[in-house]
Structure formats: structure tokens, C-alpha cells
N, C-alpha and C positions, 0 to 999 in steps of 0.2 A: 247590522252584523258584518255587509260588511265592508263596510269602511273600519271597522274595527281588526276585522282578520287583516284587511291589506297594512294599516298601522301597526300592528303586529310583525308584521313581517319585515316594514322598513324598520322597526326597532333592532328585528334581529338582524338583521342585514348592517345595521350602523353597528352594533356591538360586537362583530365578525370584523369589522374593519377599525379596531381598538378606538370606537370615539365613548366619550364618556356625559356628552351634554349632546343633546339638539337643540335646534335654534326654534323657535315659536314666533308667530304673529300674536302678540295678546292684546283685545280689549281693554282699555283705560278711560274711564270717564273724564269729563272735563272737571274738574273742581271748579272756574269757575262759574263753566255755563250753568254748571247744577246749583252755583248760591243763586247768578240773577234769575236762573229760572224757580225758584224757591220765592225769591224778593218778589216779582212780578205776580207769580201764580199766588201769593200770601194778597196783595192788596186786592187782584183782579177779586177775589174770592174774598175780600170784605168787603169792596165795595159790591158786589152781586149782592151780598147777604143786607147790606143796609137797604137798597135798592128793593128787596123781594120783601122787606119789611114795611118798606114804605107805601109799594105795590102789592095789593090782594085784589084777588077775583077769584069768583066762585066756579070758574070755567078751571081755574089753576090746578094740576092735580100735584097733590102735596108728595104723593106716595112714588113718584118719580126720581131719582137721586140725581143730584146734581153734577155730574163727571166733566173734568175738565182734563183735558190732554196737556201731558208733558212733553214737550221736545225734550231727547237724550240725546247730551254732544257725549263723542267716544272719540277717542283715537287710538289705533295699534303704532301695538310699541314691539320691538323686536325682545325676547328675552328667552336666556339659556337654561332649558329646562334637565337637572341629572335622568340621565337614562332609567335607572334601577326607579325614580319615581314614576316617572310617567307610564313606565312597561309597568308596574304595580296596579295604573289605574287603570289600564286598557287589558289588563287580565283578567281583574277584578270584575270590570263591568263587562266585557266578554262572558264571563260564568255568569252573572247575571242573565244577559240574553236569550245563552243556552239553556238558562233551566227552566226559561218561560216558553222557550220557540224551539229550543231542540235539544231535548236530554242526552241523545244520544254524542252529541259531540264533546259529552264533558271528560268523557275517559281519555278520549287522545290528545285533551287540552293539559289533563291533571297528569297526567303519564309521564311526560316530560317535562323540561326544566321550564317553571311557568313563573310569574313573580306576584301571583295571586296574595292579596293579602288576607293570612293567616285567618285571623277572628271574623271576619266579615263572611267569608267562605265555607269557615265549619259552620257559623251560624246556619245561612243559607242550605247547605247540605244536609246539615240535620233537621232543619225543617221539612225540606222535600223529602226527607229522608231516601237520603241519596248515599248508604254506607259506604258500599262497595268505592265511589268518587272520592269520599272523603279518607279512605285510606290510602287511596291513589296520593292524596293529596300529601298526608300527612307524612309520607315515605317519600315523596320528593323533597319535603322541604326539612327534612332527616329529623319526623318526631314519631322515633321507632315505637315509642312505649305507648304514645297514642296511640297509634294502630293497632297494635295489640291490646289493650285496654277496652278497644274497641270492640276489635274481632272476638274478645273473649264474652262480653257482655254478650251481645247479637249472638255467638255462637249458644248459650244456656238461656236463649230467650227462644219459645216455641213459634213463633209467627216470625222468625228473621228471612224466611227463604234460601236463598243460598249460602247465605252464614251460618245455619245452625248446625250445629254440630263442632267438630274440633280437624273437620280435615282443612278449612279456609284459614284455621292459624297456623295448622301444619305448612301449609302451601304458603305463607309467609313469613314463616321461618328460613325458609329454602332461600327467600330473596335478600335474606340481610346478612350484611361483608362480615368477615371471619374479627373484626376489633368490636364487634357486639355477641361477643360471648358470654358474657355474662350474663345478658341480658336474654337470650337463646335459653341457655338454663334453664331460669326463671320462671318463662312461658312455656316451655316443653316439658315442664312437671305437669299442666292442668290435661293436654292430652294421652300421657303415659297410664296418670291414675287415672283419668276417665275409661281408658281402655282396657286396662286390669280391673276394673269396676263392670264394667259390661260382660268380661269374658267369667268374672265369678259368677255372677247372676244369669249366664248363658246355661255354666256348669253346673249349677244347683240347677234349675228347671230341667237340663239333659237333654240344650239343644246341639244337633251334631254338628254346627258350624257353629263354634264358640269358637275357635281360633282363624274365623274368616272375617273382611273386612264388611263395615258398611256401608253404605257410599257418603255417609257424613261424619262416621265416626271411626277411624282407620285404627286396627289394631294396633299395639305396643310395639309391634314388630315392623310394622311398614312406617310407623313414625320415627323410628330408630335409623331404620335404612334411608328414611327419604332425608331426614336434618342430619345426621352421622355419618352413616356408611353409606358415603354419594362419593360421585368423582370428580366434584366441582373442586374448585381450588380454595376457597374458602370451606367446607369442609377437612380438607388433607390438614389447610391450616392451622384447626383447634388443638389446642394442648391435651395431645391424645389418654392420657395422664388422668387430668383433670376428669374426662366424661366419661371412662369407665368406672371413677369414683362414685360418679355424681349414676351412672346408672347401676350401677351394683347398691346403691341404697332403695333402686326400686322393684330389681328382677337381678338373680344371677343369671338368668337367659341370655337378657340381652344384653350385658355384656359378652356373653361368650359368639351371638349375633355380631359384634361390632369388631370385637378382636379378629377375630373369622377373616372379615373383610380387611382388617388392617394387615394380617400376617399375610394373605393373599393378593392385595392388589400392591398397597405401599412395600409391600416386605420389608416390616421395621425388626431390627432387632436388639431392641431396647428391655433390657434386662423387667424394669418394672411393668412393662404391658406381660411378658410372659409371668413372671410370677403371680400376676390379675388374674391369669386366663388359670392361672392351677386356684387361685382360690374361688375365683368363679363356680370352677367345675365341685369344687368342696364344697360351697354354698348351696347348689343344686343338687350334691347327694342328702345333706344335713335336709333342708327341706323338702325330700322326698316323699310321698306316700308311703308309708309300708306296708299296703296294701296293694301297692303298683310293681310289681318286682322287674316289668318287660324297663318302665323308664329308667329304672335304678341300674338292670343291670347296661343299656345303650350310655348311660352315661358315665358308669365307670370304664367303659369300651374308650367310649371318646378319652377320659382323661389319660388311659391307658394310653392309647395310641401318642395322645400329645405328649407323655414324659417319655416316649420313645424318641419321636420325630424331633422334637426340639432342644436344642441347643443354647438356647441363651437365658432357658430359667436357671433360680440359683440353687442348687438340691439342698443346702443346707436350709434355707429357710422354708423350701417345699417338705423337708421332713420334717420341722419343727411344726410345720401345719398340720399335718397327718394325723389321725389319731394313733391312740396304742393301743385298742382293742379287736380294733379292722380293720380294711382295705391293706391287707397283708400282701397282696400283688404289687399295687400300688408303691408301698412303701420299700420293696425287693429293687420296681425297677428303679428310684431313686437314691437306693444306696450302691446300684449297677454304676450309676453316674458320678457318684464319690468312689469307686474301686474295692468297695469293701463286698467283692463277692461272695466272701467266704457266708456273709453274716446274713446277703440277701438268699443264700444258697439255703439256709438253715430256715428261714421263714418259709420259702417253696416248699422245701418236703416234710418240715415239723407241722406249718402252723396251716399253709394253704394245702399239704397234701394233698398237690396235682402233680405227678410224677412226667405228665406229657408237658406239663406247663416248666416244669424245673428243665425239661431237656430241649426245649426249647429256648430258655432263655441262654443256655450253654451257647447253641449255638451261635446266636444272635450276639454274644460276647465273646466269643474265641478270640477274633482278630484281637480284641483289647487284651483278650487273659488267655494267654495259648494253652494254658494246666487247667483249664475252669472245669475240664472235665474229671481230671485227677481231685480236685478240691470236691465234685460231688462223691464220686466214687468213695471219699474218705467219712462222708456222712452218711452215704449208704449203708456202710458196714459197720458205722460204729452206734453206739447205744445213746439213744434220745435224752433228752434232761427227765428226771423223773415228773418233774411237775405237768410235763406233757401227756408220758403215758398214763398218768392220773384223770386229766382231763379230757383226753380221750373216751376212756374208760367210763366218764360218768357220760360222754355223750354216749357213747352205746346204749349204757342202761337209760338213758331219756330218751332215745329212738333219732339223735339228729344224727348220729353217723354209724353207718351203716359199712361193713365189707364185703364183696356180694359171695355169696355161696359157702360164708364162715360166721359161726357164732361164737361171740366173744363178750366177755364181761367183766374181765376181773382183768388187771393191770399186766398179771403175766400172761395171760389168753395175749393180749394187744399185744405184746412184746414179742410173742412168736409170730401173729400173723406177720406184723410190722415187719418180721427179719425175714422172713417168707417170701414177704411180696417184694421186698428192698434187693434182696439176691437176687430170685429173677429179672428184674428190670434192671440189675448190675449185668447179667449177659445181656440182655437187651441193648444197652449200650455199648457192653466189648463189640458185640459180631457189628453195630450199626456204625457206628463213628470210631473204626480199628487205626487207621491214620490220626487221629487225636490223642490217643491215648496212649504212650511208650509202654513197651510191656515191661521195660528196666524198672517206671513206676508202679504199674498196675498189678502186679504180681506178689510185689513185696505187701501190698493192701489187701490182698484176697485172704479171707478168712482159710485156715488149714482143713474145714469140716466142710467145705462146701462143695457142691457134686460139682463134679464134670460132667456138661452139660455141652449141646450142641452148639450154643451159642460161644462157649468158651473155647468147643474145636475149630469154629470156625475165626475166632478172634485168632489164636495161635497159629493159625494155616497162614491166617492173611499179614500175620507179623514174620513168621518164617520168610514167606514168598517176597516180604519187604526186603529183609535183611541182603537175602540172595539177590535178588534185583540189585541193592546197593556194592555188594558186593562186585557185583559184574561192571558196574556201570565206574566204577573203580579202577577196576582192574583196567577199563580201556581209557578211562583217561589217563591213569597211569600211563601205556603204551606210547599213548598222542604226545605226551607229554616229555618222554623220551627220544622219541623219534625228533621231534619239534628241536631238542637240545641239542641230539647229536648234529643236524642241519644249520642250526647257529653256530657249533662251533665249527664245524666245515667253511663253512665261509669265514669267520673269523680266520682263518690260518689262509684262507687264499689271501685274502684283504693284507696283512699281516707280511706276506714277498713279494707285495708290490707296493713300492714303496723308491722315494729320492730323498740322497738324503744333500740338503746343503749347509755347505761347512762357510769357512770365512773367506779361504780362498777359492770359491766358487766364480768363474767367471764366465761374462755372457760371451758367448761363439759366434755373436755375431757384429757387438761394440767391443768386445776383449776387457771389458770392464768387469770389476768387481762386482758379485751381486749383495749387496751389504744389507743390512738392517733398514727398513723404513720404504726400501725400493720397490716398488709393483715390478711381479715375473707372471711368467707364464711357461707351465710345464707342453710339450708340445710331442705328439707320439711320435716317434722316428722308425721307419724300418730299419732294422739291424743295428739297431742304435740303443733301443730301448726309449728311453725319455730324455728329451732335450732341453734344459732349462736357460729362458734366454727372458730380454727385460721385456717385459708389456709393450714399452714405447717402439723397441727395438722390433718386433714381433708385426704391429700396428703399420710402422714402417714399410716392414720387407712386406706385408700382405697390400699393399697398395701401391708399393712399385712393382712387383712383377705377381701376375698367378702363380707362380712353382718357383721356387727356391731351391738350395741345396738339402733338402733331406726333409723340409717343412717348408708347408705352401700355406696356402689361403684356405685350400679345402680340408686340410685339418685341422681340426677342431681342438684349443687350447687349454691348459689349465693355469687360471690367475688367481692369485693371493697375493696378498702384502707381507712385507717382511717384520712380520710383529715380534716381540721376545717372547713368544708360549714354547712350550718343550716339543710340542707336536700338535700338525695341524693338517684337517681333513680338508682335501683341493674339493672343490665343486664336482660334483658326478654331473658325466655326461652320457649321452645316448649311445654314441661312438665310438667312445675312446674307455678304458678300462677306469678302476677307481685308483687312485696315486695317494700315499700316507707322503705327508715331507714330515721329512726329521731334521733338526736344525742340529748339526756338529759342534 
């Protein structure tokens, strides 16, 4: 064992150092020592046999064999054996070793990269019946579907040990690269149904851990998280696409399990995973209990909440999902998303008649539709489709809807409750949400019969008290606003006489030159002079031959421009000196 380990290691140590052959001392017989020893050992042994023919005695025992020794000539011969065979043979017979002298060391042999060969080694292994090795094996030397084949057999066999059950091919799923997906699939349908198959047979009997795991057979949900919604990078990898497909043909759960995990950890926003997750959520009301009203109603919660929060489903095809006999919320907040409030407005107070839920949904829409409350207010007050108050009405007389502290049963009974309760919750709105709703709008809408009511003085108080506030708050910008202009034009007029103007016969006071077109000047303050225009160069000059000049030094500070043809041009403002307009003559 181990001269075998230590060859082992010089194998890998030469294939680390890119060689591809080692060199061998081999064994070679002689050819022709082995004929004369053939020739010699042929006669010596007929003549023996004539000889014992001719010679008998009864002392002789016959039952004796007659053995005669071979000399073997050999010579070693030097020869280049490929790597990839020789590591073949010394792995091979390695596993060997160990499954007679020590089991244990075959997992950290098969584990890694080994050059065992194939046939000879599952034979071996499934005789000792060595599975757990032989998977080792067959995942090194990349025969995924063996191992699973495997693991699936042993897992539905009762005597496999640690294999039985479906969490050993779950736990070998997890280990195979993201371009064996299809093959993932495949084998991750035998533990999903086995798990839905447990968890019905848990639910018929009425045990209270049917949605818990166990320790061989891991529920639908922990095989979804552990092969799907994982953080490896071969998970992120799979065509997200594809496996909600492929699990929505066997739970709409868990798909909405796995989307979950993808909108939360990936944050994908691929249009097709959101419109999964609204049919998912359809699939798990359609298959509901209706006997179960608590799951029915958490799951329309959830889908509720998703067509609020999400952004990247497409409402048109989410309506086209929808039914048209229910889920009337539902289909409100999806026509919120295409802008047709008006029509979602109409299903909140006709068909879901929840009057907290319609002015909730206002709100939650304003910023989109600033009038969304003017658009209820005009459904408030006006008169339902008849087909409604009809339907209404036979639910009364069936007992499913109910008004509390009014009896009603005939079309016009509903009709007056209807206007009854729709008016007061119209001041319920004026006095509540008074900043939303213009009184220019709201007034022209109010019915001429309807009381004045507290609600309405205080809707009016708090529009007056608007107006006036507006009013005011006018009036002083107005003021600011005034004041602000007459202080621009003030300084406009000072700005406005102070001012040089140069004409053509403009000349510098200190070269006697012309200051012409194209020439850099500098305007320079003078006392009792006003402003002195002389050349830059000129300027540059005098400030570098002496500190103080005749009327302009050094320590005043200049104003320079160039002589361009504009009509009028602002000189640079300075800290010191006032601001000068030139005018060109």
C-alpha cells in the first residue's frame, strides 16, 4: 500500500511538471536462452523418461512428479510508459488494496481527481457494496446520470442505510455545475412528487407536522430552496424561466417559494418571472379549499399586495388572467396600473361595495390621478346600472348581503339605502380629504336635496380658510415682488451714469496714441478726473516703473477689455473701484 501511495504521488508530482511518459526499467526474457533452455530441458527429459523405462524398482515411488528446474535469462530494458496508463493502473490496484485492508480510505481516493478505471471499480464497489464510493466515483469521472440512477434505486430500496429516502439525491443535486440542467429537472421531479405524496397521506391521517421535514425525506419546499433558491452560482445560473415552468406543473406554492427568493435576493425584473408570480398566485386561489376561507383569503392579501408593489408585470395580460366573476379588488388594482380609474372606481363601490377600501385606494392613487377623488364623488351621487341594483336585491332576499340596521328587498328599498349610505360617506370624504377635492368641482356634483350636514360645514370652513390663506399669501408675494423691482430698477439707473464712452479719436494720456479697434485698454479711477482710459501695455508699463504716477498708480485697480466692434460692453467689476458701462462712439 504503500509503495503504491508513494507512486501515486510521483505520478502526480511528474504530471504537475507537464511530463507526459515516465521512463520504466522492464523485464525482457531472453528469446534465446528460453529456446536452448526448451532444447536441453526437451532431451534431458526424454532421456530421463527412456532411462526410468528401462530402470524399475520396487523401492521407486511412482506417485512422485518429476520437476525439473528452468533457468530464466531476463534483461531490463529501459521503456517509456504514458502517464494517464500507468496512473490508471496504480489507482485501480490502490482501490483494490483499500477495499480489502482499509475501506475507509476510499472516499478521499474517489473524491478527487483519480484515473481509476471505470468498469473494473463499479464492479468492485458494488460487490462490496460500497454505494456511497461509487458515487464518489462516478461524479469524478463526470457520469452524472449514474449517480443518480443510483442514488434513486438505493434511495426506494428499504435496507440502503443512508441512501434511503430522497434527501442523498437532493444533496446531489446541489453538487452538479449549472450546464446539467436539464438533467437536474429530470431527477428533482422523483423527490418533489415523493414529497407531495407524503405530505397528502400525512393530511388524510391529520398528522400536525405534514408540512415538516424528515430526515430522509425533505419536504417540497426544502428541496426547492436547497436545488433553486440557493446562493451558489450555479443556481443564480439556471434559466429562471424555465424552472418556474417546470415547478408550476407541480405546485403553484412553490413557485411563488422560488420567485420570492428571486425578486429578493437576485432582484430580477424580468417581465416573464412577474407575470409567473400573478399566475402562480391564480393557480393557488383556483386550487383552493372552499372550505378553507383563512388560506383563500392570506392569498389574495399576498397577490393584492404584489400588484401593488410591483412594477414590471404586464396589466394587460394580468387582466386577461383574471376572472370576470371575482376577485373584483384584484382586478380594480390592475386597471389602477393601466389608468382607467374611473372603471376600477366603479367595481370598488358597485361590485366590491367596500366604501373604506374605494377611499383607500384614492388615496394610494392621488399622486397618479390628482381628481381620483372628484371621479369617486361623481359615482357616489349618481345612480348604479340597473343590473346591479337587481343583483343586489336577490342577494338580500338570499341572505348573502346584508345592510346593518336596514331592511331591504326590493330594488327600490336598495336604491334608497344605496343613496343613503353613498351621501354620508360623500361628507365623510368632503370634511376628510378637503385639500383634494376643489370646491369649484365638488359643488357643482352635490345633489340639490341633500342636507347640510356637519361634515359639509366643515368641508366649507376648511375651503374658505384655503382660499384666505391663498389670498394672503398673494398679496405678499405680490408686495416682495414689487419691492424686488423697484430695487432693480434703482440700480439700473445708477449703473446707467456711470459709464465711458470711447469714440475714435480717443487717445491714451500716456502713449498720446490712438486707442483704436482690436487694442487692449484699461479704464483706471482717477480722482477729480472721473475715469481714465489708457492702453494695457501702457498701464503695465507705468505700474512697473514707478509705485504712483500722475493721477493712477499701481494701487489702483484697473479696468481692461479689448477693443471688439459690440455696441456696448460691461468692463469687469471690481471690489474697489465702481462698475463702468463703455460705449463705443
Amino acid at each position: 500500500m504503500r509503495y503504491l501511495t508513494e507512486h501515486r504521488r510521483w505520478i502526480q508530482q511528474a504530471t504537475r511538471d507537464g511530463k507526459r511518459e515516465l521512463e520504466y526499467a522492464v523485464r525482457v526474457l531472453d528469446d534465446d536462452d528460453d529456446d536452448d533452455n526448451n532444447e536441453n530441458g526437451g532431451s534431458r527429459l526424454s532421456s530421463d523418461s527412456a532411462r526410468g523405462s528401462r530402470q524399475t524398482s520396487p523401492d521407486d515411488d511412482d506417485s512422485l512428479p518429476h520437476v525439473r528446474l528452468k533457468r530464466l535469462a531476463f534483461s531490463l530494458e529501459q521503456m517509456d510508459i504514458p502517464i494517464p496508463a500507468m496512473a490508471q493502473v496504480v489507482d485501480t490496484t490502490l482501490l483494490k488494496v483499500y477495499l480489502e485492508c482499509s475501506p475507509g480510505l476510499l472516499g478521499p481516493l474517489l473524491r478527487v481527481k483519480n484515473y481509476c478505471d471505470v468498469e473494473q471499480s463499479e464492479g468492485l464497489l458494488l460487490e462490496h457494496k460500497r454505494y456511497l464510493e461509487l458515487v464518489d466515483l462516478y461524479h469524478g469521472k463526470g457520469l452524472y446520470r449514474n449517480a443518480l440512477q443510483l442514488l434513486q434505486k438505493q434511495g426506494m430500496a428499504s435496507d440502503s442505510g443512508s441512501l434511503h429516502g430522497t434527501y442523498a439525491t437532493v444533496r446531489y443535486l446541489v453538487r452538479l455545475p449549472a450546464d446539467q440542467f436539464e438533467l437536474i429537472l429530470e431527477y428533482v421531479r422523483w423527490p418533489l412528487q415523493s414529497g407531495i405524496s407524503r405530505m397528502q397521506d400525512r393530511s388524510v391521517h391529520d398528522s400536525p407536522s405534514s408540512n415538516e421535514d424528515d430526515e430522509d425525506w425533505p419536504a417540497p419546499t426544502t428541496v426547492v430552496t436547497m436545488v433553486f433558491a440557493d446562493d451558489r452560482p450555479a443556481a443564480e445560473a439556471f434559466p429562471r424561466p424555465q424552472v418556474a415552468s417546470f415547478l408550476r406543473q407541480t405546485s403553484p406554492e412553490l413557485v411563488v417559494l422560488y420567485l420570492n427568493y428571486v425578486f429578493e435576493t437576485w432582484h430580477d425584473e424580468t417581465s416573464i418571472l412577474h407575470d409567473e408570480m400573478v399566475t402562480a398566485y391564480l393557480d393557488m386561489l383556483g386550487n383552493a379549499d372552499p372550505q378553507d376561507a383563512d388560506a383563500e383569503v392570506n392569498t389574495r392579501q399576498l397577490l393584492q399586495n404584489f400588484l401593488k408593489s410591483s412594477l414590471h408585470y404586464s396589466p394587460e395580460r394580468a387582466l386577461a388572467r383574471l376572472p370576470d366573476d371575482r376577485l373584483f379588488t384584484e382586478r380594480a388594482l390592475v386597471l389602477s396600473k393601466l389608468g382607467r380609474h374611473e372603471h376600477a372606481l366603479s367595481l370598488l363601490v358597485f361590485s366590491v361595495a367596500s366604501l373604506a377600501l374605494t377611499e383607500q385606494y384614492c388615496v394610494e392613487n392621488l399622486a397618479q390621478r390628482p381628481d381620483v377623488f372628484v371621479l369617486l364623488l361623481k359615482l357616489l351621487v349618481s345612480t348604479p346600472p340597473a343590473d346591479v341594483i337587481d343583483s343586489e336585491a336577490q342577494d338580500i332576499r338570499m341572505g348573502r348581503l346584508e345592510f346593518p340596521g336596514v331592511k331591504a328587498s326590493t330594488a327600490k328599498q336598495v336604491e334608497h339605502v344605496r343613496t343613503k349610505i353613498h351621501r354620508q360617506f360623500v361628507g365623510h370624504l368632503l370634511s376628510t380629504h378637503p385639500q383634494s377635492i376643489p370646491v369649484a368641482e365638488a359643488l357643482p356634483l352635490l345633489p340639490t336635496d341633500m342636507d347640510f350636514s356637519h361634515d359639509m360645514f366643515v368641508y366649507l370652513r376648511s375651503q374658505l380658510c384655503t382660499l384666505d390663506q391663498d389670498m394672503r399669501t398673494e398679496n405678499v408675494v405680490r408686495s416682495l415682488t414689487a419691492a424686488e423691482d423697484l430695487q432693480a430698477r434703482r440700480q439700473l439707473k445708477h449703473l446707467q451714469t456711470n459709464y465711458v464712452v470711447v469714440s475714435e479719436t480717443r487717445t491714451c494720456p500716456h502713449c498720446l496714441k490712438r486707442i483704436g479697434s482690436g487694442t487692449a485698454f484699461a479704464i483706471i479711477p482717477s480722482e477729480g478726473k472721473g475715469h481714465v482710459v489708457v492702453h494695457y501695455s501702457c498701464w503695465q508699463r507705468s505700474k512697473s516703473a514707478s509705485s504712483t504716477t500722475n493721477g493712477y498708480g499701481a494701487s489702483n485697480s484697473p479696468r481692461s477689455a479689448a477693443s471688439t466692434p459690440s455696441s456696448e460692453i460691461l468692463a469687469a467689476d471690481d471690489h474697489a473701484a465702481p462698475r463702468v458701462v463703455i460705449k463705443w462712439a
